[in-house]
KOLZAZA-542474 format. One line per 5 residues: number of its first residue (from 1); for each residue x, y, z of N, C-alpha, C. Coordinates in Angstrom, 1 decimal, padded with zeros to 4 digits. Each point is the difference from the previous one (the first is absolute). Example, Ala and Ser with C-alpha at 12.3 -4.5 7.8 and 13.67 -1.06 7.14 Angstrom:
1 = 013.2 -005.7 007.8 -000.9 001.2 000.0 000.9 001.2 000.0  -000.4 001.1 -000.7 000.9 001.1 000.0 -000.8 001.1 000.8 $
END
This chain:
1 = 065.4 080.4 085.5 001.3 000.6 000.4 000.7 000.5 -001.2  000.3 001.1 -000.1 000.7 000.8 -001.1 001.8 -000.5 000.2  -000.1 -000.2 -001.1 001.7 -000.5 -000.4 000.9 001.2 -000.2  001.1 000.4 001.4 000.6 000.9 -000.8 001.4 000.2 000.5  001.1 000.2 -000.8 001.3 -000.4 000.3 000.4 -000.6 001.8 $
6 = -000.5 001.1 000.7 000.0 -000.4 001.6 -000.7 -000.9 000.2  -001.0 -000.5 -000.4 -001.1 -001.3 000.4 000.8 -001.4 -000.2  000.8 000.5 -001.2 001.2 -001.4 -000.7 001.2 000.2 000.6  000.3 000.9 000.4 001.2 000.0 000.7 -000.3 -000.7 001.7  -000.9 000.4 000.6 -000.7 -000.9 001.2 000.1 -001.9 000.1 $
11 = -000.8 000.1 -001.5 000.0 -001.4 -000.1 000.9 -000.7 -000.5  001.5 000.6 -000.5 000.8 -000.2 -000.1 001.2 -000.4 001.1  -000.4 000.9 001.0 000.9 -000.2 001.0 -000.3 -001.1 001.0  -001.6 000.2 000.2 -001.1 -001.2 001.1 000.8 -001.3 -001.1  -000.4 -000.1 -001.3 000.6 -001.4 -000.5 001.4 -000.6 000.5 $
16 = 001.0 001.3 -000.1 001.2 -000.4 000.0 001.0 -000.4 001.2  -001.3 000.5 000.8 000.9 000.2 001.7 000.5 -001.4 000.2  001.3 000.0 000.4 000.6 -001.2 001.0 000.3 -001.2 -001.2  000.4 000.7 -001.4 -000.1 -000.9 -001.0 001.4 000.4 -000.7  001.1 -001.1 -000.5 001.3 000.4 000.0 000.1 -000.9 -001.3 $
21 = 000.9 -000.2 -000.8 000.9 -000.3 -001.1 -001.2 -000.5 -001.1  -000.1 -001.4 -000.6 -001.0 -000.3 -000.8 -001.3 000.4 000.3  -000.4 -000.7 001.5 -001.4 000.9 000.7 -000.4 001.6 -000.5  001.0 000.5 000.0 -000.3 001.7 -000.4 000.3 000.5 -001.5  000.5 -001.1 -000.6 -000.1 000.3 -001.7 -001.3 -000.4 -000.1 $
26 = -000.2 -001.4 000.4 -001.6 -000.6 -000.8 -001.1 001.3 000.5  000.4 000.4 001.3 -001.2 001.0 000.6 000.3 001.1 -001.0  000.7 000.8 -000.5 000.1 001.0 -001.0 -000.5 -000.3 -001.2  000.4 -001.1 -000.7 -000.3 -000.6 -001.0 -001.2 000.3 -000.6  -001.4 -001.1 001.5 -001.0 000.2 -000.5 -000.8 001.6 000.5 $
31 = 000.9 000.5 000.6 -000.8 001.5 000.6 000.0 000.7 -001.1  000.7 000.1 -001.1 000.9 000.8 -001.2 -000.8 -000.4 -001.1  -000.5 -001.8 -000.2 -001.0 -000.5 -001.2 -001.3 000.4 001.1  -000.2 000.2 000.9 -001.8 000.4 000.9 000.5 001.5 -000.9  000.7 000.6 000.1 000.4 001.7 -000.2 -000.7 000.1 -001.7 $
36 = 001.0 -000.6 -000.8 -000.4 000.0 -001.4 -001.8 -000.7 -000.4  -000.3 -001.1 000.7 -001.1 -000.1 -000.5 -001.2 001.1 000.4  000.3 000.5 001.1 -000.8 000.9 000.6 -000.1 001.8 -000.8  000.6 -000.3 -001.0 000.5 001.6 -001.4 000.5 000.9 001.4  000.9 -000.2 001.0 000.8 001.1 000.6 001.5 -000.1 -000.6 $
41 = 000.0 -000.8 -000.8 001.7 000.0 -000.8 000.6 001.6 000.3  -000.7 000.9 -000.7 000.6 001.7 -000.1 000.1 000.6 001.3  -000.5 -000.6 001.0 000.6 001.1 001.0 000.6 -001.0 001.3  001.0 -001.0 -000.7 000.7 -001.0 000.4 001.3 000.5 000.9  000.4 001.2 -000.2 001.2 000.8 000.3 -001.0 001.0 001.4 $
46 = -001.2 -000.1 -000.2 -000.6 001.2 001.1 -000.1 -001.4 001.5  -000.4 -001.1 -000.6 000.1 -000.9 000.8 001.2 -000.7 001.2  000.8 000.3 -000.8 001.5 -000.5 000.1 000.1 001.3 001.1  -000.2 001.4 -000.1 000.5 001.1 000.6 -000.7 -000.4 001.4  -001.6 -000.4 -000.3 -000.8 -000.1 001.3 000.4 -001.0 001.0 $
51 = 001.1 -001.1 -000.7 000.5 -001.2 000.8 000.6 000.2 000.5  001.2 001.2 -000.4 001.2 000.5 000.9 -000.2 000.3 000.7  -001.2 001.3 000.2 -000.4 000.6 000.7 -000.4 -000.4 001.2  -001.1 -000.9 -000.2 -000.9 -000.5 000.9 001.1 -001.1 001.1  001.4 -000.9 -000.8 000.8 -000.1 000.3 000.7 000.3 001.4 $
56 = 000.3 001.3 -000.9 000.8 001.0 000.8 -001.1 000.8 001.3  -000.8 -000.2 000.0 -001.3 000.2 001.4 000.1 -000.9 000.8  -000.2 -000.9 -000.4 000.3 -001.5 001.0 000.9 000.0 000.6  001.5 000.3 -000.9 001.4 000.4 001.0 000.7 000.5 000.7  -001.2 001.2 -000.1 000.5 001.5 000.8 001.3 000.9 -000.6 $
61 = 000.0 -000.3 -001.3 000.8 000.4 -001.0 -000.3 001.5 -000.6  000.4 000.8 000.2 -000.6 001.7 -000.6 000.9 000.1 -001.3  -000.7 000.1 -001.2 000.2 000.4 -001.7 000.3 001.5 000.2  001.0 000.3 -000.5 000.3 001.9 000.4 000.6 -000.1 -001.7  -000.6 000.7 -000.9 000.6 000.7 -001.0 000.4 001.1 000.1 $
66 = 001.5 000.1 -000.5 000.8 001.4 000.4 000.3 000.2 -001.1  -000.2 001.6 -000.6 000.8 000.6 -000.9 000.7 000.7 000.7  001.1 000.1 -000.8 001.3 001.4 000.5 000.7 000.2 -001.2  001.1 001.2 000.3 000.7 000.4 -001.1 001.2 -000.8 000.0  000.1 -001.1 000.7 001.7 -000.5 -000.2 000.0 -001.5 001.0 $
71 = 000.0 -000.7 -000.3 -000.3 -001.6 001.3 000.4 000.6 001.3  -001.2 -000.5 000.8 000.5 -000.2 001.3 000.7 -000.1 000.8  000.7 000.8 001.1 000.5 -000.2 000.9 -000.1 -001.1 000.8  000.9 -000.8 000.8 -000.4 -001.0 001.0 -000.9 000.9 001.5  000.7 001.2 000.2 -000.8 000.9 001.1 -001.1 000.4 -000.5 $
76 = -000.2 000.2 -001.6 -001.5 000.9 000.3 -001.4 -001.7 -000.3  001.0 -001.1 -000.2 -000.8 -001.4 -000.1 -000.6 -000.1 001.4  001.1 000.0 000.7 -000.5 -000.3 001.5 -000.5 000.8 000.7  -000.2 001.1 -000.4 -000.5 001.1 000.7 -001.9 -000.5 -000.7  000.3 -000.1 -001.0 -001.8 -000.2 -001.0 -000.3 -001.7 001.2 $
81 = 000.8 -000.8 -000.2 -000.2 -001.0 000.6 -000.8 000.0 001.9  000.7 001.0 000.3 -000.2 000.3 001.2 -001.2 000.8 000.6  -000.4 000.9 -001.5 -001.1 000.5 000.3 -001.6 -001.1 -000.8  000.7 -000.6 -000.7 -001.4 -001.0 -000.7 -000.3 -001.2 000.7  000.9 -000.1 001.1 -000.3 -001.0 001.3 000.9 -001.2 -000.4 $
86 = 001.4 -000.5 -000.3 000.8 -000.6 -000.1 -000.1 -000.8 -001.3  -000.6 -001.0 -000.5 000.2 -001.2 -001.0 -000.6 000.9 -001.2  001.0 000.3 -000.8 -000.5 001.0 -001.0 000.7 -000.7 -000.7  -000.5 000.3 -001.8 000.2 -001.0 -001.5 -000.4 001.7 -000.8  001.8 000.4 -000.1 -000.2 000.9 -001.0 000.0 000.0 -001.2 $
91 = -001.0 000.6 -000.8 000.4 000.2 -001.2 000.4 001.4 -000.3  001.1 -000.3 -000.5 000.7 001.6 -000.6 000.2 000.2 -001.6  -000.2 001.3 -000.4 000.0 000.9 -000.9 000.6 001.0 000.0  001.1 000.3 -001.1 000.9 000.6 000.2 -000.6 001.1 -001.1  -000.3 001.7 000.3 -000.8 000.5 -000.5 001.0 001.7 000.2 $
96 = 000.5 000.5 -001.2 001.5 000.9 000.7 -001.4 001.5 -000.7  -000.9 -000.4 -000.6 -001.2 001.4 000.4 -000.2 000.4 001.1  -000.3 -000.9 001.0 -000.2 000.6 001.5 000.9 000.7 000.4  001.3 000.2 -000.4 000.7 001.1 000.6 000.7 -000.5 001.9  -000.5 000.2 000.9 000.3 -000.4 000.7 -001.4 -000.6 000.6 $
101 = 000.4 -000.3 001.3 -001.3 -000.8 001.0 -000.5 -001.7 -000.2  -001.2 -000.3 000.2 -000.3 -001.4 -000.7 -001.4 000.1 -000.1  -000.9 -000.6 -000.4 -001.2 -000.5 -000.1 -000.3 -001.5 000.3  -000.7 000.1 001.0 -000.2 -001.7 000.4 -001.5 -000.7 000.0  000.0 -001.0 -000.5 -001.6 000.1 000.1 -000.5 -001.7 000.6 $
106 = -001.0 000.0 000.9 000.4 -001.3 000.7 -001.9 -000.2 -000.1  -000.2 -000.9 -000.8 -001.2 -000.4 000.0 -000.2 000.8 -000.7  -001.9 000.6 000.1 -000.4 001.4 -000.6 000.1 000.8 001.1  001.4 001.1 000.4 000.3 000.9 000.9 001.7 000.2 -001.1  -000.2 001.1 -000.4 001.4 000.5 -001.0 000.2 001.2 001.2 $
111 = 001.1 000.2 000.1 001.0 001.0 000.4 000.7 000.7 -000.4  000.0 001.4 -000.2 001.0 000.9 -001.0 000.7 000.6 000.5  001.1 000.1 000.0 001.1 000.6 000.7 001.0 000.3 -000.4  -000.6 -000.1 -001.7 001.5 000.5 -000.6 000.3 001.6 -000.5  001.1 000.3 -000.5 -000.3 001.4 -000.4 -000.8 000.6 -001.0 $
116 = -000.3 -001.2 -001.1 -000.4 000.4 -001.2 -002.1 000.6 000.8  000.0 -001.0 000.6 -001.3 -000.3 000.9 -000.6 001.5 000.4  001.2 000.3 001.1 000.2 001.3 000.1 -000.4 000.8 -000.6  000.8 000.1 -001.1 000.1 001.3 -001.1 -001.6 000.2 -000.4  -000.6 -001.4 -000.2 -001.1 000.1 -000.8 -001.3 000.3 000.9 $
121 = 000.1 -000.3 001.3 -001.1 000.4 000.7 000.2 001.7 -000.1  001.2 000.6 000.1 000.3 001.1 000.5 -000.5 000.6 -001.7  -000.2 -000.2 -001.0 000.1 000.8 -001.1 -002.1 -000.2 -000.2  -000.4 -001.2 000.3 -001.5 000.0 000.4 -000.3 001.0 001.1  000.6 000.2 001.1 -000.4 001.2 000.8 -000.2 001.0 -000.6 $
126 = 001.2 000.3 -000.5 000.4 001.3 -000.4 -001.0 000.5 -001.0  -000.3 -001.0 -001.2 -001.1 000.6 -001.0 -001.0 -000.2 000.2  -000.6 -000.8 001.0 -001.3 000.0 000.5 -000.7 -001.3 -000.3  000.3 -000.9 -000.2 -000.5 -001.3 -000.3 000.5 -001.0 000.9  000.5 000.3 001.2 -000.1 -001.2 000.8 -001.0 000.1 000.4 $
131 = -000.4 -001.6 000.4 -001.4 -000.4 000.8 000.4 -000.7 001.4 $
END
């Protein structure tokens, strides 16, 4: 079996289930020295992302990264909320290049909808290099 951030993040969660205060430090503890002896120390942070993740699957939890030009509205939150099927965990980026609109990207599925987005598909048309 090939060892790789998701494979550790699996057996990290199977270890941890239903395991609370000391129980779940000692269970980290030795997952973290299994981690280091095993030379995956460097991509210790790709691990940690796969935990949230995998996590956040189990809970029915949807990851939405949002850029915009200026923080979110509470209406355009709940409107994104409403269309990504309710229990959403945003991360926002405040990005005043985009001009107007947002870019959202939920898993590998990004959405562009801003104006800068716009501009740039429309100047790829124009000179002939959209694909």
């Amino acid at each position: 079996m090939k060892l790789t951030p998701a494979t550790f993040a699996k057996l990290y969660l199977t270890i941890s289930h239903g395991k609370s205060g000391v129980g779940l430090h000692e269970v980290a503890k030795k997952f973290w020295e299994y981690v280091w002896r095993k030379h995956f120390w460097k991509v210790r942070k790709q691990i940690m992302t796969e935990v949230a993740l995998q996590w956040n699957k189990t809970q029915g939890v949807v990851v939405a990264q949002v850029e915009s030009p200026r923080p979110l509205e509470a209406k355009v939150r709940n409107a994104l909320e409403k269309s990504l099927g309710g229990n959403v965990e945003f991360s926002e980026r405040t990005k005043p290049h985009l001009l107007a609109g947002l870019v959202v990207t939920v898993g590998d599925k990004r959405y562009d909808a801003s104006l800068k987005g716009r501009l740039d598909t429309l100047e790829q048309t124009l000179s002939g290099s959209h694909t």
